[in-house]
C-alpha positions in Angstrom: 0.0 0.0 0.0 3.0 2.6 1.1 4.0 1.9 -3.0 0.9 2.8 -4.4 1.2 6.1 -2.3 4.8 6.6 -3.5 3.6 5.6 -7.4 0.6 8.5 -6.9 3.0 11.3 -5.0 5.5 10.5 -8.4 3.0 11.2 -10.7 2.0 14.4 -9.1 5.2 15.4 -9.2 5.1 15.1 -13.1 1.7 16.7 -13.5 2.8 19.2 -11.4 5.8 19.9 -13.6 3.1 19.4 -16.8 0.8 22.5 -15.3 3.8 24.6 -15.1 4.6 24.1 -19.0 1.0 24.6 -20.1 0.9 28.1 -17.7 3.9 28.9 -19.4 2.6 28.1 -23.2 -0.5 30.4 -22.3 1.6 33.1 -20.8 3.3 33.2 -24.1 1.1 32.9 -26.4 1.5 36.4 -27.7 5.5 36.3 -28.0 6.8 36.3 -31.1 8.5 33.3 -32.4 7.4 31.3 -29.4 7.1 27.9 -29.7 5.1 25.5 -27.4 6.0 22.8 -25.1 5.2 19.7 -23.8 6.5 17.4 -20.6 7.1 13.8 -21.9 7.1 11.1 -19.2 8.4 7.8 -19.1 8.1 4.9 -15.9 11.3 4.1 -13.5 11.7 0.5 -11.7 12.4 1.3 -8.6 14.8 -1.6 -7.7 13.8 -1.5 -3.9 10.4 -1.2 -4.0 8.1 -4.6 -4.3 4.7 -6.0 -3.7 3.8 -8.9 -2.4 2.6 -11.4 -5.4 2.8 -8.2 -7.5 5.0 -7.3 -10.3 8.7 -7.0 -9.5 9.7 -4.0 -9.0 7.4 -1.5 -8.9 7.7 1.3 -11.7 7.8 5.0 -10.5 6.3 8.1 -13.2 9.0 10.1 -14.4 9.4 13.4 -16.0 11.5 12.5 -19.5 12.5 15.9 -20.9 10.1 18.6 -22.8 9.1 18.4 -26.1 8.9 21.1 -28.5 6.9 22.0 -31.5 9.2 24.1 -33.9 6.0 24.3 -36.0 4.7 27.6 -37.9 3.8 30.1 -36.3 1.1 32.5 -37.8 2.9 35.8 -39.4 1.6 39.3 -38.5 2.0 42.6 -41.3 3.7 45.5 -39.2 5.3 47.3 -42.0 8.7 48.0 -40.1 11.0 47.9 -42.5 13.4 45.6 -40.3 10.9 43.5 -38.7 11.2 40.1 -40.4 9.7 36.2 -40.3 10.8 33.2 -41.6 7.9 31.4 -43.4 9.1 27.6 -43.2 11.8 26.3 -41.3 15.1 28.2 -40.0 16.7 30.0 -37.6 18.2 33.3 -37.2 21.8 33.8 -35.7 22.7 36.1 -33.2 26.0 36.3 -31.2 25.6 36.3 -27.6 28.6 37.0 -25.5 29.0 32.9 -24.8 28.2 32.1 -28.1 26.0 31.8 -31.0 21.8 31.8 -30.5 19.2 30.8 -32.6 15.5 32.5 -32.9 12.6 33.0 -34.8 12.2 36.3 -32.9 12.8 39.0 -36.1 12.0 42.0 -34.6 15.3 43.9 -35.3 17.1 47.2 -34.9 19.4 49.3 -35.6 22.3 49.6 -32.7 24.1 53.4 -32.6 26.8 52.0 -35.3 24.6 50.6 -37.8 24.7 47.3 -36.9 21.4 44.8 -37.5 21.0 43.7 -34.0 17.8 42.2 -31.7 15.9 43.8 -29.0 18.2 42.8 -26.9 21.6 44.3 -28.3 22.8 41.8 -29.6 24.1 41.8 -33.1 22.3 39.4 -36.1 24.9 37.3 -38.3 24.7 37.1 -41.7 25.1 34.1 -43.8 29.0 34.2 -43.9 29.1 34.4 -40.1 29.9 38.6 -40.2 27.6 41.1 -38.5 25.5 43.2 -40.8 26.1 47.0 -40.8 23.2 49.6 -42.4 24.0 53.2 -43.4 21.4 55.4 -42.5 22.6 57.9 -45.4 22.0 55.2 -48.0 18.4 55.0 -47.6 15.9 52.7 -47.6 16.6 49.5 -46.4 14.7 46.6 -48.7 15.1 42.7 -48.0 14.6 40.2 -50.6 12.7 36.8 -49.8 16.2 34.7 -49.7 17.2 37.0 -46.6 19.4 39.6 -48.9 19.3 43.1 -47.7 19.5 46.4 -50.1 20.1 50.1 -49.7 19.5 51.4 -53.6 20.9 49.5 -55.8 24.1 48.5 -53.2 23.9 44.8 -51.3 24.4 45.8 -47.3 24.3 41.8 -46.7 22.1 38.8 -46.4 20.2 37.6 -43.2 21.6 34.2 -42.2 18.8 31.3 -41.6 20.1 27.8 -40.3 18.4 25.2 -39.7 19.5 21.6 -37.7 19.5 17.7 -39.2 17.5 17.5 -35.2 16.2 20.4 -33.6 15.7 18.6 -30.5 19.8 20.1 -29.6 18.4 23.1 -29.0 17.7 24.4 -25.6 16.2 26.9 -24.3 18.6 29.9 -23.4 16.5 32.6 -22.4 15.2 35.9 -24.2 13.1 33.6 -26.9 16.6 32.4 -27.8 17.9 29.0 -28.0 21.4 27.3 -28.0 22.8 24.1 -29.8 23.3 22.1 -27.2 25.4 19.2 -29.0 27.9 19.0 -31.4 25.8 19.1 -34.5 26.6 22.2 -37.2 24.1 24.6 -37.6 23.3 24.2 -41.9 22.2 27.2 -44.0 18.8 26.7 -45.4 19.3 26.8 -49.1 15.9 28.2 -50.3 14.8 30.2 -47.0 12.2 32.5 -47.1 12.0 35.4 -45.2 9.4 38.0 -44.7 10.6 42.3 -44.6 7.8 43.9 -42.1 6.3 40.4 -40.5 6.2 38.8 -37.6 5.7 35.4 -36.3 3.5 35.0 -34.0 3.7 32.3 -31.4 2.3 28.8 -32.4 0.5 27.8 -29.2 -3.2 27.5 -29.4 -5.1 28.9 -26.5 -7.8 26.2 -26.4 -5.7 23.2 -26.6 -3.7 24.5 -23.9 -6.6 25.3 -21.4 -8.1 21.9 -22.4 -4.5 20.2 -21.6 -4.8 22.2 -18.5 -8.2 20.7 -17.1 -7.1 17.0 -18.5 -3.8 17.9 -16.2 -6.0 19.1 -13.5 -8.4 16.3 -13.4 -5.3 14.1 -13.3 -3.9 15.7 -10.2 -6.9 15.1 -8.4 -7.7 11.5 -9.5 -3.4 10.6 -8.0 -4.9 12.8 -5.1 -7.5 10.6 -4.3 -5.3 7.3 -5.3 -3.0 8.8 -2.4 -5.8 9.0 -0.2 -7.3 5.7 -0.7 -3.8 4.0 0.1 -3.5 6.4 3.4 -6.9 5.4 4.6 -6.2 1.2 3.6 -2.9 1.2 5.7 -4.9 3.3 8.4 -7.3 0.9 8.9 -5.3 -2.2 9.0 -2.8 -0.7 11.3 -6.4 -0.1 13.2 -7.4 -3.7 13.1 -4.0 -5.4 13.5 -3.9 -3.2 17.2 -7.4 -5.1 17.9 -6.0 -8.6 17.3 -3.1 -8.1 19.8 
């Protein structure tokens, strides 16, 4: 009975860790380039823990990493003439100070010295791995669907879009950026597509999240009551072993 308890407190350990994803899907549902998550589980033997008669040994519930859905995201007209979107798959590049970061987060600036960079500050790469500098005298800035950025008739550069064989290596690393977390290349996309004045939306969907959330909820409380059961069984033959002695 004390391993059906410890079976039902594991798995509310994972649904617990499941409602925090889903709160965080809805919370950014409006965040450009976002894209959603979900907990995977998987069930652990553990070795010490039998039943009587029952299967040998017991198997715990186990968080097994978050899954990610680099799908589409919907893609919003703003008319900023450095806003951009990639419409398929890709990356942009952007140099952190630790390294390089990948996002699908195109809303882009101009720094004090010309240079392309994100919200943040930090600067965009272009596809040759150089940073991508805009005169301000030259005038307007136009960007062609393979990424290649104009002033007149002179090329300024080309936006770099990368893309991974598995883009489960990337992790999350903050700011709606991710890192390559393996040592798998980053590879240019060869036809990318990319959007001047567009954003991409985030690609979670509000009502499959809230439903996920009452399925989640629902869940909790069933383990709840699983936990309870067991309690009140080992209560009550504790109870009745004290009256045979």
């Amino acid at each position: 009975m004390d391993n059906a308890i410890l079976v039902g407190l594991s798995r509310q350990m994972v649904l617990r860790r499941e409602m925090e994803i889903i709160a965080n899907n809805i919370a950014n549902m409006d965040t450009t380039g976002f894209k959603v998550e979900s907990m995977m589980q998987k069930t652990e033997p553990g070795a010490p823990a039998v039943t009587q008669g029952g299967p040998k040994p017991v198997k715990f519930v186990a968080a097994d990493g978050v899954a990610r859905n680099f799908g589409q995201g919907g893609l919003t007209l703003t008319g900023a003439p450095l806003d951009m979107a990639i419409e398929g798959k890709g990356f942009f590049q952007v140099q952190d100070p630790t390294g390089p970061r990948f996002t699908r987060d195109g809303r882009f600036t101009m720094d004090t010295t010309g240079r392309l960079v994100t919200q943040a500050g930090l600067p965009v790469m272009g596809d040759g791995g150089g940073e991508i500098i805009i005169d301000p005298e030259k005038g307007e800035v136009t960007i062609g669907g393979d990424g290649t950025i104009s002033q007149g008739a002179e090329r300024v550069g080309k936006v770099g879009v990368f893309t991974f064989a598995d883009a489960g290596v990337l992790e999350k690393a903050g700011d709606n950026l991710f890192r390559n977390g393996s040592n798998l290349a980053a590879e240019p996309v060869a036809n990318a597509s990319v959007r001047q004045g567009f954003l991409e939306g985030s690609n979670v969907k509000p009502v499959l999240e809230i439903t996920r959330m009452i399925e989640v909820s629902r869940a909790y409380e069933q383990a709840g009551r699983m936990i309870d059961s067991g309690s009140d069984l080992s209560r009550r033959a504790v109870e009745r072993l004290g009256k045979i002695q």
